[in-house]
Every structure is written in C-alpha cells, then in structure tokens.
C-alpha positions as CSV (number, residue, x, y, z in Angstrom):
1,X,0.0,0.0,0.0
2,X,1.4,3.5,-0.9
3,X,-0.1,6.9,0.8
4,X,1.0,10.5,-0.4
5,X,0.7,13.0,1.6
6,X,1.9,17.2,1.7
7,X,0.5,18.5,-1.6
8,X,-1.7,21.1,-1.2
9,X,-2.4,25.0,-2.8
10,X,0.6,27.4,-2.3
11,X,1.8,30.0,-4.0
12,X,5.0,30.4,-6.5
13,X,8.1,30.3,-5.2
14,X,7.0,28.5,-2.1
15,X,8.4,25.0,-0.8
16,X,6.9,22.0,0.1
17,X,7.9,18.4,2.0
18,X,5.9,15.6,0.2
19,X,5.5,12.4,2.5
20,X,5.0,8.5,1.2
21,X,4.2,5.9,3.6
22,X,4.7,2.5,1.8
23,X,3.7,-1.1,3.6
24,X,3.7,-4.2,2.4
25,X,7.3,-4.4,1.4
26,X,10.4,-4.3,3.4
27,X,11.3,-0.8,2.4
28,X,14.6,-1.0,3.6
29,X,15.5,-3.1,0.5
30,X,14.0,-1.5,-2.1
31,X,15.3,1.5,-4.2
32,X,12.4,4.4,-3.9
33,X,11.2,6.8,-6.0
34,X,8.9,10.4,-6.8
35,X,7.1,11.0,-9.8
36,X,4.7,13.3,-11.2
37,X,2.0,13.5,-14.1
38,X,0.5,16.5,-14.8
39,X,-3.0,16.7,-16.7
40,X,-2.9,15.1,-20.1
41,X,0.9,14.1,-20.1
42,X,2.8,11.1,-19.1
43,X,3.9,10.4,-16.0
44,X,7.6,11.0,-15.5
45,X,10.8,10.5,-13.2
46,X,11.7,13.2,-10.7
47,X,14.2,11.6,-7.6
48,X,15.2,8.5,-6.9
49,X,17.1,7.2,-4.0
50,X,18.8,3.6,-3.4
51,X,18.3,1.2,-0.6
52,X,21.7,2.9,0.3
53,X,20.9,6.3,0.2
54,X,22.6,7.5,-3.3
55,X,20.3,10.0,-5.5
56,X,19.7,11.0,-8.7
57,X,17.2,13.6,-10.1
58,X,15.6,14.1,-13.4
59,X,16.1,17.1,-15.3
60,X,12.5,18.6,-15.4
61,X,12.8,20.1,-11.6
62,X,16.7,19.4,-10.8
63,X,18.2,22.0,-8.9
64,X,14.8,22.3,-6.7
65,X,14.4,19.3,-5.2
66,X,16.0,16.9,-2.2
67,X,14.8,13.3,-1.9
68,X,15.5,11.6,1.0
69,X,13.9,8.0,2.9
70,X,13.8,7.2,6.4
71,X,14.1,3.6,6.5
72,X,12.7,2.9,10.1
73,X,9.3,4.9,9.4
74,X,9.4,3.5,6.0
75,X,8.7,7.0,4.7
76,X,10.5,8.9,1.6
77,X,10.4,12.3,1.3
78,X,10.7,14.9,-1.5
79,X,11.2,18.5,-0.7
80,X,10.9,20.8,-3.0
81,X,11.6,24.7,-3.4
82,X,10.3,27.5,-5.4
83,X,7.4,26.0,-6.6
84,X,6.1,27.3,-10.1
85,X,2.4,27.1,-12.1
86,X,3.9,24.6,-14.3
87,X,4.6,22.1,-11.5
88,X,1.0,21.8,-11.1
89,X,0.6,18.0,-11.0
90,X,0.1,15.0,-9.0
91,X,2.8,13.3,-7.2
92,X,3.5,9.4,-6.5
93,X,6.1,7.6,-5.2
94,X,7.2,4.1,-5.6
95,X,9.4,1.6,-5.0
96,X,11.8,0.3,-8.3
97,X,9.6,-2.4,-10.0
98,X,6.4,-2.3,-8.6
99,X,3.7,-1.9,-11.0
100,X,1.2,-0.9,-8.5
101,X,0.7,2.9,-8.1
102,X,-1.1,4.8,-5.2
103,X,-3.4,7.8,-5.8
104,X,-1.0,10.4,-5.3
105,X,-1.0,13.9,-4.0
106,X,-1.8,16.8,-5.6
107,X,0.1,19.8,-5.9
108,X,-1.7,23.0,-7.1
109,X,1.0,26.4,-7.9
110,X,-1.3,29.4,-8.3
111,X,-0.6,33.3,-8.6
C-alpha cells in the first residue's frame, strides 16, 4: 500500500515536503522513488534514492528538489523549493519495479 501525503495549494516560489508511507514491502530493501504527471501528459521521473541512500534527479525540476527516505518509518520524502504554475501535478512515489501505483497527491501552484 502506498499513501501521499503534503500536496496542497501554495503560491510560486514557495516550498513543500511531500510524504510516502509505503507497507507491504520491506522498504529498507528497495530503491524508492517520486514522480509526477501533470493533466494530459505522461507520467515522469523526478528523484530516486537507493536502498543505500545514493540519488539522482531528473532534469525537469533538478536544482529544486531533495529526496530523502527514512528507512525505520518507511517514509520517503521529496522536498521541493520554489514552486512554479507549471509544477502543477500530481505526485506518487514508488518503489523500483512495482507496477502498483497509489493515488498520489496533488500539488496545485497558483498566482
């Protein structure tokens, strides 16, 4: 099971911290990672983090973002900063390989 949470209505140029709970795996051991799809587009890589803590970020939002995982709470995190109207989207996590997806959590950039 995967649950998103932290999305929400904010303003540009304002930060967020995006939360994902995921169970039924032994999280420790899997390499994690955030995604978004925006309305009528694909789906596509942001962050990813190992079971080992390396990272690597896509290009779309790079420069604005910090994924990190807290292995105990089986939580990963995104933060990101200076949000902007075209990050409007909604935002999943999962683990590498899974083809199950949760429902997300939306991010809404107005001004």
């Amino acid at each position: 099971q995967i649950a998103e949470t932290g999305g929400g209505l904010v303003q540009p140029g304002e930060s967020l911290r995006l939360s994902c709970v995921m169970t039924g795996i032994i999280f420790a051991e899997h390499d994690m990672a955030w995604y978004r799809q925006a309305l009528g587009q694909q789906r596509e890589f942001l962050a990813g983090i190992t079971e080992d803590g390396h990272t690597n970020y896509g290009d779309s939002m790079k420069g604005r973002l910090t994924i990190t995982r807290n292995n105990a709470q089986k939580t990963l995190y995104l933060q990101i900063h200076d949000l902007r109207p075209e990050d409007t989207a909604g935002y999943y996590c999962n683990a590498k390989g899974n083809p199950y997806w949760g429902e997300g959590t939306q991010v809404f950039v107005y001004s």
